[in-house]
Steps between C-alpha positions, in 0.01 A plus 500: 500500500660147619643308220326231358530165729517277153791674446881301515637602887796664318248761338252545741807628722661648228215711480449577926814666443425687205198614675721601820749673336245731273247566727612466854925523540559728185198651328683822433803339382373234264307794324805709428675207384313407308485818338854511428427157349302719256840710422696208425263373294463800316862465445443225281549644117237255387270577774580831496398539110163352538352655769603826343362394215120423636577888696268336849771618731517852298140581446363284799810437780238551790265191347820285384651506789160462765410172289834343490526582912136341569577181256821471706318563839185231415776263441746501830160614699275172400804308340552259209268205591191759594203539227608845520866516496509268164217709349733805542765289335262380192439916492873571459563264247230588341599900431852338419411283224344766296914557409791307395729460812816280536496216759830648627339860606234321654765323703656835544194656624426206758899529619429852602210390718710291650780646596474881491258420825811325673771777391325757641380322793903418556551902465243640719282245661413555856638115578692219231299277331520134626624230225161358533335785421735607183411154381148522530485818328672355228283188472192743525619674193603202365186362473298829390764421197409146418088614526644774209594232310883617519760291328834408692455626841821366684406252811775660759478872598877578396477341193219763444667815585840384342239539214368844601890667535586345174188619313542822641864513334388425198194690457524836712593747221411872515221620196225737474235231559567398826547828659177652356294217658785528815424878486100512514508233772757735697251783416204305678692424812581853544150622405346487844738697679504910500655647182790634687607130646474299160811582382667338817243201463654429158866572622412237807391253171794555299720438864331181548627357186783300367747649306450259228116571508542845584665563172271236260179749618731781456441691818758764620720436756356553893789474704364674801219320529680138392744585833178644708264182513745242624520650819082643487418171471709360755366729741111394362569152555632598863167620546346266374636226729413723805116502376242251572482225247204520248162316592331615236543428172599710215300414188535734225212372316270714761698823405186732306627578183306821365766596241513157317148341589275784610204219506661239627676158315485168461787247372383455155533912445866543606748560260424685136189466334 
């Protein structure tokens, strides 16, 4: 969906590029970023403790994590100044203001939509990112931020992640709460593939993180697999660069989801009843 023409020029671009990144350039990349994004926030003890505490990601990890994904995906696919993009918004703060959250792990939260994106497209992207398009990104985010009614967002992109290092400093701490949500989530990713391969899947997790959040979710050391997916994904994104640029786009709204919404869903029935 184009971006709304009302829109300022600096956010009606902002969002072409979201919209070219996610669904076009990197469809398979945003989406595992993103779901580190998930780990680091995890990491969080605060975080951590109250999604424990409501047990969604223990009893229901397949449903937690579908609606976040398709509230994510309704708002890069349509973007901020759609009908639909801000009513996927409205939906997200609604299922967060049924709890007590500070400002600053909002801020955290939006930080790692920002920039875990960029990191990992640095790692193992099939090209760089322009400047252009890491600014855009940001200002996309940015904005999905000030609709959420978030406090302090900085204006420039390294004031923002000068934010994100230093809140990670302070706040990544290993305790029980963050790896049992951490753990059930690394359960889920694992689930679809033959018992005999999960084991690896949640070795190729652990290898993927941080030491710093590796050891706040207290997951076991993967060394094989940390020194094994440098050079896999190197050789991917040589592929990748070979291969005939996407036409099509990716839209993970359109993915069926049986397991989470056998009959279907709608915006205003994401996230926990």
């Amino acid at each position: 969906m184009s971006p709304s023409t009302d829109a300022p020029p600096d956010l009606r671009r902002s969002e072409e590029i979201a919209q070219r990144l996610a669904r076009y350039d990197f469809p398979w990349d945003m989406t595992r970023a993103l779901e580190l994004a998930l780990f680091r926030t995890f990491a969080v003890p605060s975080i951590g403790r109250l999604l424990a505490a409501t047990r969604e990601f223990e009893i229901r990890a397949r449903r937690r994590y579908d609606d976040t994904d398709l509230i994510v995906s309704l708002i890069i696919e349509n973007g901020v100044t759609s009908d639909t993009g801000r009513a996927a918004i409205q939906r997200m703060n609604a299922i967060h203001g049924r709890f007590r959250i500070a400002n600053e792990d909002f801020l955290y939260v939006l930080s790692t939509f920002v920039f875990e994106p960029l990191r990992w497209i640095d790692r193992f992207g099939w090209r760089a990112l322009s400047e252009t398009e890491r600014e855009g990104w940001f200002v996309f985010w940015r904005r999905v931020g000030e609709i959420m009614e978030i406090r302090d967002i900085p204006a420039a992109r390294a004031e923002f992640e000068r934010f994100n290092r230093a809140y990670e400093t302070q706040h990544f701490t290993p305790n029980d709460d963050s790896h049992k949500v951490a753990a059930a989530t690394r359960a889920l990713f694992a689930e679809p593939f033959p018992k005999p391969l999960r084991p690896l899947v949640r070795a190729a997790i652990a290898g993927l993180l941080d030491e710093r959040l590796r050891q706040a979710v207290r997951f076991p050391p993967a060394p094989v697999t940390a020194a094994l997916i440098p050079p896999i994904m190197r050789l991917r994104a040589f592929a990748l660069r070979l291969l005939p640029k996407r036409r099509v786009p990716a839209e993970r709204t359109r993915i069926p989801r049986p397991k989470s919404h056998p009959a279907g869903w709608r915006i205003e029935t994401l996230g926990p009843t």
